[in-house]
N, C-alpha and C positions, 0 to 999 in steps of 0.2 A: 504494500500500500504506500502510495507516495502520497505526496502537497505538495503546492506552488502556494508561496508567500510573497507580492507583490513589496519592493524594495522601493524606498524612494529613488530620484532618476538620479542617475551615475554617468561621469563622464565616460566616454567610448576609449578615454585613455587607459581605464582602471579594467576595460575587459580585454583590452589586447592591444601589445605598444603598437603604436603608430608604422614602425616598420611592417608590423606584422596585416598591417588594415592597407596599409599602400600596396604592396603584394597580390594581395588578395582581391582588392580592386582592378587593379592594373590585369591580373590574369582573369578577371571575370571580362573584362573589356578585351581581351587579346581573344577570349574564345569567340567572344560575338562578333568582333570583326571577324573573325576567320568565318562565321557563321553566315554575313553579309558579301564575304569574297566567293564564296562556294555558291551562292544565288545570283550574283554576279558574270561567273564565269558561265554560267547556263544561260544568259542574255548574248552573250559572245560582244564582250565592250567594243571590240574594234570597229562593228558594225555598228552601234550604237553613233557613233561619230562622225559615221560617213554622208556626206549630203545626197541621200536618195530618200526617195518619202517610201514609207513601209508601204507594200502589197498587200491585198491578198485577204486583209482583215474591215473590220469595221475602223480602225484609224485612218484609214482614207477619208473617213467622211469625215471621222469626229475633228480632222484633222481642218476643216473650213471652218468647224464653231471654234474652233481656236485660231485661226485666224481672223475671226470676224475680230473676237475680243481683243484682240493684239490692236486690230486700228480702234476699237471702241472699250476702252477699257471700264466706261462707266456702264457699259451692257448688260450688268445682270442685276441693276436694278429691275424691279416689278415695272412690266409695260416696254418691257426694250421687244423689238424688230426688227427681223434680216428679214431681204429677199431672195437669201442664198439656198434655198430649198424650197419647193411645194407653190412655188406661188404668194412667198409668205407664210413665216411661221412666226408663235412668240418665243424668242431665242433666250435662252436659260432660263426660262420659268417652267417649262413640264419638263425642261433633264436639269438635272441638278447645274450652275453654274462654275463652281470651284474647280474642277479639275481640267477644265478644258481655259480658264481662266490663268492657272499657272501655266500651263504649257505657252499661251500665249505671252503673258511675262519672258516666258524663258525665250520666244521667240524675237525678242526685241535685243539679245546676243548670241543669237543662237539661228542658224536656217531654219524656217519652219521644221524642216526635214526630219532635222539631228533634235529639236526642242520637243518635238511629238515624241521621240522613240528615247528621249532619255527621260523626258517629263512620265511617260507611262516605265521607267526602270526604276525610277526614282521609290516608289511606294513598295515596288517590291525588295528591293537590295535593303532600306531601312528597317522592314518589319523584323528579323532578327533583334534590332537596337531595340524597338518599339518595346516588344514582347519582355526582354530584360528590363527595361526599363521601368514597365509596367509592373513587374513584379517587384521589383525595386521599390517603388510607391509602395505597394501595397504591403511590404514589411517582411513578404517572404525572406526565409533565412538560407543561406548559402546551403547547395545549388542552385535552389530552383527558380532564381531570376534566370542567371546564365541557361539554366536548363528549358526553362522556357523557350528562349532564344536558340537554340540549337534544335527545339523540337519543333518548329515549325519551317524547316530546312527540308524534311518529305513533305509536309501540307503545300510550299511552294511549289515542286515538280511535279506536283500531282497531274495527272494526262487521262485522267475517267472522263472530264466534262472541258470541254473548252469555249462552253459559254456561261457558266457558272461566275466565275470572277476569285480575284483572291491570289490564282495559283500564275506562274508564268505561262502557261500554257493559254490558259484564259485571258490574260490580259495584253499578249502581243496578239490576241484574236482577236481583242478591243474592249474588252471591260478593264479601262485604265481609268475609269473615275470609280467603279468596285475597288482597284486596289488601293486606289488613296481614302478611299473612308473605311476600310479595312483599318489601314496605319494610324487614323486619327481614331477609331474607334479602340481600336486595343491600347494607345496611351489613355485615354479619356477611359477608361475601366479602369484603369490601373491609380488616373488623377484623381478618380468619383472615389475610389476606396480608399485611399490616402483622407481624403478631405473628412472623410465617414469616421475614419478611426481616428483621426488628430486634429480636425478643425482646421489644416492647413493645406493651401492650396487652391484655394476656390475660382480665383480670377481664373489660373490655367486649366483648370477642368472645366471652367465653362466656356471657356475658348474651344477645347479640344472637343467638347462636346457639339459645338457651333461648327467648327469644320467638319465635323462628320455630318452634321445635317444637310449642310453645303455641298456633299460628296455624293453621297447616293443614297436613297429611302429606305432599301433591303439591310444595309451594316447599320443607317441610323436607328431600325427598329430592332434591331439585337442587342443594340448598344443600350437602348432605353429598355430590354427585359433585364441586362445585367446591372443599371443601375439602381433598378427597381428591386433586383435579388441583395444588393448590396445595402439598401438604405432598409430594408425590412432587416435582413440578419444583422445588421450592425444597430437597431435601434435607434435610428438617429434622434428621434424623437422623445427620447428618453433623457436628452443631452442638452438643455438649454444654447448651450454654447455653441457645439457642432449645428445641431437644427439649424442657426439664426444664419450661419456660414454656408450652410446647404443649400436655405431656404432662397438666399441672396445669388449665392452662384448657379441655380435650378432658372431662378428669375431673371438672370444675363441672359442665359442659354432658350431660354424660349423664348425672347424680345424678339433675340438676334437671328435663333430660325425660323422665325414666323415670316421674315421676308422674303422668303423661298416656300415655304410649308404652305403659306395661308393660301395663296394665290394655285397652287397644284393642289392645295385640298377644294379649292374655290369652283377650277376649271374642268376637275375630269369626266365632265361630259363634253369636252371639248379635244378629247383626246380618243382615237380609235380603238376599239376593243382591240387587244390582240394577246386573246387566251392559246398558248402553248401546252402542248398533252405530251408529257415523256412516255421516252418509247422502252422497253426493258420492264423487267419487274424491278421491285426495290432492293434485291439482295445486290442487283447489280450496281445501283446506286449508291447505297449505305454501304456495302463493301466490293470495291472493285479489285482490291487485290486476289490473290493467290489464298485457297483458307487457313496455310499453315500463318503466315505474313497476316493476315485477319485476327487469325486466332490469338495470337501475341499480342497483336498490339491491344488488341480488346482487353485484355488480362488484365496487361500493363494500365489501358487506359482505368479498367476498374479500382485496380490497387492505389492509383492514384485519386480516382474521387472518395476512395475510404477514411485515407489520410485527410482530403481535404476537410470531409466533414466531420471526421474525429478532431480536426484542430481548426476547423471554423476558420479554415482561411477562405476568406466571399470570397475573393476575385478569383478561385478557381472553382470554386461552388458555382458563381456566375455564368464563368463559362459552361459550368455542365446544363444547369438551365437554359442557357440559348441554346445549345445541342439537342435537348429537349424540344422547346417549341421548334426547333426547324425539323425536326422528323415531325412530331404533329403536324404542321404546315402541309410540309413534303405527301402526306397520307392525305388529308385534308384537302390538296388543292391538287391532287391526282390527274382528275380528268377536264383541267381548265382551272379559271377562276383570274383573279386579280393581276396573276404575274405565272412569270413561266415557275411551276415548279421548283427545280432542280435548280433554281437561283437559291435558294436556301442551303443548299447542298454543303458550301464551302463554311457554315457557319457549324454544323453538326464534326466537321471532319478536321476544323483547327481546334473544337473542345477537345475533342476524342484525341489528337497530336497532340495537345498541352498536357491532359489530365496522363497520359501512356509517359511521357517525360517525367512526370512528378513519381508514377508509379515506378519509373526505371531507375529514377535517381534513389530510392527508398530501398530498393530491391538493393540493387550494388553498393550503396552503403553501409546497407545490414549486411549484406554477404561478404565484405572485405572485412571488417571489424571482426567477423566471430571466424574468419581463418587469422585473425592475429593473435600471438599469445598473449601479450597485451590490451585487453580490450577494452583499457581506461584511455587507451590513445582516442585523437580526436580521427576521424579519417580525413583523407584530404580529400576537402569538393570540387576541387578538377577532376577526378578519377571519372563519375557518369556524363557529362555534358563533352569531355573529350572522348572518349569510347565512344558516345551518341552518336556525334557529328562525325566522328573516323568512320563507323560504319554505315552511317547514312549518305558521303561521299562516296565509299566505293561502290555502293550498291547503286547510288542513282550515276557515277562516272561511268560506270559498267552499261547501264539500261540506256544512258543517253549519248553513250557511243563517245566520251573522251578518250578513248584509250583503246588502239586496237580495232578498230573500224575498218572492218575489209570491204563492206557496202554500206556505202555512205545515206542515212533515210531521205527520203523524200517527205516532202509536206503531207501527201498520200499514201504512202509505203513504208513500212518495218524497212529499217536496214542492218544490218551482221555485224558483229564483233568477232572479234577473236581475244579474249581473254584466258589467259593462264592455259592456251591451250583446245580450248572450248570453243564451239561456235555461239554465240549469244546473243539476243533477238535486241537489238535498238528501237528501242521506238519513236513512230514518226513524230511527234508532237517536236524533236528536237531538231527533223527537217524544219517543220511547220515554221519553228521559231527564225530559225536563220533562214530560212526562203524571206519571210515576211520582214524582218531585219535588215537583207541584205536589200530590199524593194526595188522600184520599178529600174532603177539606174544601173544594179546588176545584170538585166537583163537584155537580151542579143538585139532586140524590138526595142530596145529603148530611143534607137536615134528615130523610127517612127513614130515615134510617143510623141516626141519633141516638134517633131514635124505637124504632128496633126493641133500640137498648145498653140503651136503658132498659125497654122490654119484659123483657129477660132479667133486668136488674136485679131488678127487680118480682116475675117470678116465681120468683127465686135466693131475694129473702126470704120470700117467700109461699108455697112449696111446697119448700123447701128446694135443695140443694147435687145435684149430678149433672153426669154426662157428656151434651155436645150432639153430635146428627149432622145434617145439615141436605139442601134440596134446593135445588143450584148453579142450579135452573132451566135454561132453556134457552138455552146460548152459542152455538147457533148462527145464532139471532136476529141481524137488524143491530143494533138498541139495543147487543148483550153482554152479556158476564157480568152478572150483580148487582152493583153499584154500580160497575163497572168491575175486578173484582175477586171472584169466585166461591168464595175460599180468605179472605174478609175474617172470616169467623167463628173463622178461627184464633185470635182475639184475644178469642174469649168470656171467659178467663180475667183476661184484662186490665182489661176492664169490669165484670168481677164481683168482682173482688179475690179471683181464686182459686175462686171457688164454682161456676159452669158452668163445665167444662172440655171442649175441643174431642177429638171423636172422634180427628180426626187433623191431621195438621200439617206442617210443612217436614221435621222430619229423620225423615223415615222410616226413614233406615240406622241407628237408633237404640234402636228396640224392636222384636222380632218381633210384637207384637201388630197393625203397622202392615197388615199383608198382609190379616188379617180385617178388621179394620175399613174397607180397601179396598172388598172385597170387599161388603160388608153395604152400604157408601155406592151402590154401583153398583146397587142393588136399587131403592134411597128417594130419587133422586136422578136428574132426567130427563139430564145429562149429567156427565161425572166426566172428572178430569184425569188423564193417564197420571203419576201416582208414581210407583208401580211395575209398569213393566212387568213384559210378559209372565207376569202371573198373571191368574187368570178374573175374566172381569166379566160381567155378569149385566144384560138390561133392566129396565124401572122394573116392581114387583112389591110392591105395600106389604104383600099380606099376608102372605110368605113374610119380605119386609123388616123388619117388625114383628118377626114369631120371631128372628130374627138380629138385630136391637137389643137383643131381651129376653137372648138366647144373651151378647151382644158386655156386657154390663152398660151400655149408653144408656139414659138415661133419659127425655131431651128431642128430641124429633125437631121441626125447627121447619120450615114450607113457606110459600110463595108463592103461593098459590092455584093455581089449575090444576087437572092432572087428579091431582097428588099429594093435595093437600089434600082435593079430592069422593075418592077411594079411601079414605086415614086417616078418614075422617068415618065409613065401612063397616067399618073393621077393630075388629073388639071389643078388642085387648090396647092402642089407640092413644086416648085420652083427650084433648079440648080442655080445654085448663088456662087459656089467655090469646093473647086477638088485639088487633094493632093495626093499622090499615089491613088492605095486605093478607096480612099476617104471623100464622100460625096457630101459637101452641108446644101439643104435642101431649106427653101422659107417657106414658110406653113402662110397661104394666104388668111391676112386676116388674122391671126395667131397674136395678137394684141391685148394690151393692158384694160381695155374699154373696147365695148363695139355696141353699135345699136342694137336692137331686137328689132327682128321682121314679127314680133307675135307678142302680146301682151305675156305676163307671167301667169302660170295656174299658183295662185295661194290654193295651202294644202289645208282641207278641212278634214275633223275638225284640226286646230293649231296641232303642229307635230313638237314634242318635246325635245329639247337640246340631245338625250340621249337616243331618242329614236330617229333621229335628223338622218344619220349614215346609210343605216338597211335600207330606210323604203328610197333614198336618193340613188344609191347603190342599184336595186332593182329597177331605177327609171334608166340606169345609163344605156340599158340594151334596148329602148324606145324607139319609136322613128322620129319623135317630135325634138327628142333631146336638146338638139343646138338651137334649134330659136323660139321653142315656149320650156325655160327653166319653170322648176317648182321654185317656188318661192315660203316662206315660214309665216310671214305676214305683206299684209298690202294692201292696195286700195281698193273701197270697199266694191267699184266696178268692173274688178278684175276677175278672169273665169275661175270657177274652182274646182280642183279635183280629191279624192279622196283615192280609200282602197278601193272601192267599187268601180272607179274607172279614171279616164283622163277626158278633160272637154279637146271641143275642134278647136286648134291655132285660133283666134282671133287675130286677123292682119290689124297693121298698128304703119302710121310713116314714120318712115326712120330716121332718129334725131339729131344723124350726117356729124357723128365723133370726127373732131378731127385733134392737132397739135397738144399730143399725149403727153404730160411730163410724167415720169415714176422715178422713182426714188424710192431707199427706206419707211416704211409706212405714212408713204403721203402718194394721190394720184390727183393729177390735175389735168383735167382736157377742157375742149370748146366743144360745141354742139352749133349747130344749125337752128335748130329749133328743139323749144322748150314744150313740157308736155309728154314727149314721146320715152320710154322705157330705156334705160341704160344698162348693160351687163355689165359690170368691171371685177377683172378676173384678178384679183388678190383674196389671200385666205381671208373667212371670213373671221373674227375671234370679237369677242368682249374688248368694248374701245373706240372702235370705228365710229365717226361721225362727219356728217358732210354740210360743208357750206354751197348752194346753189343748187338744192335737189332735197326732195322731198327722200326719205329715208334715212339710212338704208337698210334693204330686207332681206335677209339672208336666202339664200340662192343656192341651187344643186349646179356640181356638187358642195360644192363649201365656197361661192363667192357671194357677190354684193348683186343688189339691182338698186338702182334709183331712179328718180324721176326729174330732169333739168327743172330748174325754173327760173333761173340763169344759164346764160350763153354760157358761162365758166363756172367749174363746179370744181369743188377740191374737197377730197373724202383725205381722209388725216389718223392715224391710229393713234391715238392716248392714252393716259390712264384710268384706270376706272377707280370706282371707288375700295377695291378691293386692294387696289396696287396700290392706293396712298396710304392705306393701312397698315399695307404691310411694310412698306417703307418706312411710316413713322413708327411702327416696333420694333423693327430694324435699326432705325435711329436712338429707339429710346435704348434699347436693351445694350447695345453700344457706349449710348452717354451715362448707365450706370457702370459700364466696365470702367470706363476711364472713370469717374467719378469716387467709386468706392474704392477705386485703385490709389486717387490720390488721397483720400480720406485716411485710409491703413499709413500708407507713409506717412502724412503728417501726423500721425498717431506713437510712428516710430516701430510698426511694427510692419517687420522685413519679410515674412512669413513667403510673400508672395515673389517677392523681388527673389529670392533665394528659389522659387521652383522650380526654374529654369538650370539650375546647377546642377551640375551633374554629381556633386562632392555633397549635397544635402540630403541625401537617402538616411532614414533612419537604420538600414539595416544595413551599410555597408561596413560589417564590421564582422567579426571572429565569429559567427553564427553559423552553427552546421546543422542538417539535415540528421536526425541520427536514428538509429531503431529504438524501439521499445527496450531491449534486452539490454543494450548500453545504458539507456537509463536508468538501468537500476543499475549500475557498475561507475558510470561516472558522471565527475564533478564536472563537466565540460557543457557549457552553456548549447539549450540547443532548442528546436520549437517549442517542446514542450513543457520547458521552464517557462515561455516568454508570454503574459498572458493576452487573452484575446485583444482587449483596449489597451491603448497607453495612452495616456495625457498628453494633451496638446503640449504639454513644457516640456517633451523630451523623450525618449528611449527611456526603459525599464530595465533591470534584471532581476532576476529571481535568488533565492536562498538555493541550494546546494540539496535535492532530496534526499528523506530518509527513508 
């Protein structure tokens, strides 16, 4: 039978000299960089640096909202607008802003190129630090900060999901803003339980809480179940003093993400459904390794949550609880629902990595102490975190072809090792990465690439400013996509300095206009990627295609020769404007920002709801009426109406002869001839729009505008609404309490906060070791379970010596 008798706070001199705490540190720090160079060296840095834009992934696209933000850095205020996608979209309010936002920072010293592909290495190479660091907050005693950090060195190679997020694999596939709220989420667990158990630190947890909300919704909702697990087991509320500190940094942290939150929780009827169904049963999901490699780590991971919650350490309690709900979720959101699945995946599979660490550092502890005849000695906690990382390097150097590679992977193929002997299977994920890495400028097609940027260049100044749709050609060729990459016109905007702008793009969950424009691609286009699922798609048809470029406002339709190009050569509304090789850009007649209507609009009775706006618009696009009687949501009150039960006949209308079109980021200004008669103007439609010289305006299939002149000059405008200055001014407020109670605390003289940022201010960087049970009762050597749950905001504790 033992006791723990809480000691008044004692300086970290009196438990172990100073030499022996510099050491100790320094070699916790030399395993986690090693732990950052080994996740590192699976990015391949060289490539990281070289100015070619990645292939092959979703950072092509993400790779324009980072540039948007590079020329507009005030852009992610609530109500900001590009025209670099869809016709118009609202740009950083339905994808989170922060991480396409630093990239663009980075790109103000950096090529776009090299700032995309290091801005996305950047979250992964730190989470090792993250992860120690985190546990360092949180009081853990030597190993298992370090061990932390070295146990999420397989969670990063992981290659089961490559749209999941989190792992390398997944984030050179383009979930680069999952890994940076990954990285702010695991400090900010680590700052929320620091703060929980000592009252110190609150500014930077609510910071780090605030970047994660900034980063993406899926890590900020794991992060809000762990902190939720953390302020309940720690009782904050029991604590005068912590509460009031919690209370205050909880109340930064939602001011400041309300600026992003309020406005995506405001709109999502303004964003397309797009429920994802995983394919596999769940064993293959929850465990994708081999079952001996399963069966272990599960062990490990067990022994590790026993420990946890026999010594109540939250932050790894927490983790097992996000682990927790993300299989619920996972079981839960199976066959559809809010988000894809198996996006939860990475959150179940870093608990299960963290808590197998804790178990293994416990296991090799105990097992090194009782083969020593001395078992008063302390052991040394380098011993599990270097063994970890030694065999988690050979095994993933081995699987990801460092060493001994007789066929080299492909982005789609296994490739061979030969190891000690052995022939041994590579997996491709580690093509995937270096294909996508090395991008478009490694590639043999590249001086065609170039040639065709500046084709559009050319005719951007030559025949003006417009929206591009293009034909992906045929992927199912061996050659592949076009230039290795079939979605590389995303970046029309980028070569053009804003002037051709790409029909569609990466975030589709972004604009409702994205679904028609889907649709219309699938006509002019011999094969198309599933965006978005399960809405219609359509064979190649240029001449129907055409109508619906001219419907959708495209203006430039560009082909590859083929059987598209000989078709467009037939279609009268498709014009050759400029070819270079075998690159034809074609002008869509009429494929303008505004155009008259030949036919009044049908308003849809009764009113169709924001969420039901897409399906039945969707089912009007296969119509005959489509292009010149749009449905409309609301209008005037003499205009025809159609319902489910059918559509009225066109009512002919004179037409109100648009001419001297200006467009710009969310503003469109023309002339008219005459007032009275109906207006289409083809911009996304969103919450904001409002017009001067025109009655309206009324939302429009698929997702545009209609008006009615009443002036020769009409000018529609995107602003903000009243949801955006809301969130703006909680954004501002929860802001001016950070700096506010920031400077409150120092002129109070208390440094609590100015010190969080140190790396030398851990309470636990000191002679504290991990031990078993059995040594417990054998020695005097300070170790968890001396040290008790709370300590006083004035300091570190130690314990009496049990009996």
């Amino acid at each position: 039978m033992s006791s723990t008798v809480e000691s008044a706070p004692v300086d970290l001199e009196q438990r172990s000299p100073e030499p022996v705490r510099v050491v100790g540190r320094s070699s916790d720090l030399l395993i986690t960089a090693a732990a950052c160079v080994v996740v590192l060296v699976g990015l391949h840095p060289e490539l990281l640096v070289t100015d070619s834009m990645p292939l092959g992934t979703d950072l092509v696209g993400h790779a324009v909202v980072a540039w948007f933000d590079s020329k507009n850095p005030l852009g992610f205020l609530p109500g900001s607008w590009s025209n670099d996608m869809f016709n118009g979209f609202p740009v950083n309010q339905l994808y989170p802003w922060l991480p396409s936002w630093l990239v663009g920072a980075l790109s103000w010293f950096l090529p776009l190129s090299v700032a995309i592909k290091v801005g996305a290495a950047i979250p992964l190479v730190a989470l090792p630090w993250a992860a120690w660091r985190a546990g360092s907050w949180a009081g853990l005693p030597r190993p298992l900060p370090v061990m932390l950090a070295v146990a999420t060195v397989p969670f990063m190679f992981d290659t089961s999901c490559g749209s999941c997020g989190g792992t390398l694999y997944a984030t050179t596939n383009g979930e680069y803003a999952f890994a940076w709220a990954m990285l702010f989420g695991v400090l900010a667990l680590g700052a929320v339980d620091r703060l929980a158990r000592t009252g110190r630190g609150g500014l930077l947890a609510a910071g780090l809480v605030t970047a994660t909300a900034f980063s993406h919704p899926l890590p900020t909702l794991w992060l809000v179940v762990g902190i939720a697990t953390i302020a309940i087991g720690r009782e904050i509320w029991s604590r005068r003093d912590i509460l009031a500190q919690f209370a205050i940094a909880a109340a930064i942290a939602t001011l400041m993400s309300a600026m992003w939150w309020l406005p995506f929780a405001a709109y999502q009827d303004w964003m397309p459904k797009n429920p994802l169904v995983r394919a596999g049963g769940f064993e293959t999901w929850l465990f994708p390794a081999t079952a001996g490699w399963e069966i272990g780590i599960s062990l490990l991971a067990v022994g590790g949550l026993v420990w946890a919650v026999r010594r109540r350490t939250w932050l790894l309690i927490a983790y097992a609880v996000g682990s927790t709900v993300a299989v619920a979720a996972f079981f839960r959101f199976a066959d559809g629902g809010p988000f894809y699945s198996i996006r939860v995946l990475p959150f179940w599979q870093f608990g299960r990595w963290a808590l197998a660490g804790v178990g293994f550092a416990w296991l090799v502890q105990g097992v090194v102490r009782r083969l020593r005849a001395d078992r008063t000695r302390g052991t040394d906690p380098r011993i599990a975190p270097v063994v970890w990382l030694a065999t988690a390097t050979l095994v993933i150097g081995t699987t990801w072809g460092w060493w001994g590679v007789t066929t080299a992977p492909t982005s789609r193929t296994t490739g061979v090792g030969g190891v000690l002997g052995y022939a041994t299977p590579v997996t491709f994920a580690e093509g995937a990465v270096r294909t996508t890495l090395s991008g478009f400028a490694a590639r043999d097609d590249y001086a065609q690439l170039l040639a065709v940027q500046q084709l559009l260049r050319d005719v951007a100044q030559r025949n003006g400013c417009g929206t591009l749709m293009w034909d992906n050609g045929d992927v199912t060729q061996e050659t592949g996509p076009v230039f290795g990459d079939p979605q590389v016109f995303w970046q029309s905007s980028i070569w053009t300095e804003g002037c051709i702008t790409s029909a569609d793009g990466v975030l589709v969950d972004s604009s409702m206009t994205a679904p028609g424009m889907a649709m219309t691609k699938s006509l002019v286009s011999q094969s198309v990627e599933p965006l978005l699922p399960e809405r219609p798609t359509f064979t190649l048809d240029i001449a129907l295609g055409a109508k619906r470029m001219q419907a959708m406002g495209v203006r430039y339709y560009l082909t590859q020769g083929g059987q598209p190009a000989a078709d467009a050569a037939q279609t009268p509304l498709l014009a050759l404007v400029a070819q270079a090789g075998p690159w034809q850009v074609w002008q869509v007649d009429k494929g303008v920002p505004a155009a008259s209507l030949a036919a009044l609009p049908a308003v849809f009775t009764p009113r169709l709801a924001d969420s039901d706006w897409e399906s039945v618009t969707n089912a009007y696009f296969t119509t005959e009426n489509y292009n010149e009687m749009p449905l409309v949501q609301d209008g005037a009150s003499q205009w025809p109406t159609a319902s489910l039960r059918g559509l009225p006949t066109p009512s002919k209308v004179e037409p109100a002869g648009v001419s001297n079109i200006r467009y710009a980021n969310g503003r469109v200004t023309f002339d008219v001839a005459r007032t009275g008669s109906p207006v289409i103007v083809r911009v996304s439609d969103f919450p904001g729009w409002s017009v001067v010289g025109a009655e309206g305006p009324y939302r429009a299939s698929p997702n545009y505008l209609v008006v009615v002149p009443t002036s020769t000059t009409v000018t529609l405008t995107k602003g903000r609404t009243t949801i955006d200055w809301l969130a703006s001014a909680a954004g501002i407020a929860g802001l001016a309490l950070l700096v506010g109670y920031g400077l409150y605390r120092r002129l109070q003289g208390d440094d609590d906060d100015a010190s969080d940022i140190d790396d030398n201010a851990s309470e636990t960087e000191h002679d504290a070791r991990l031990e078993d049970d059995a040594a417990l009762e054998e020695s005097e050597t300070q170790t968890l379970e001396d040290q008790p749950d709370q300590e006083p905001a004035s300091g570190p504790t130690t314990s009496l010596p049990q009996s």
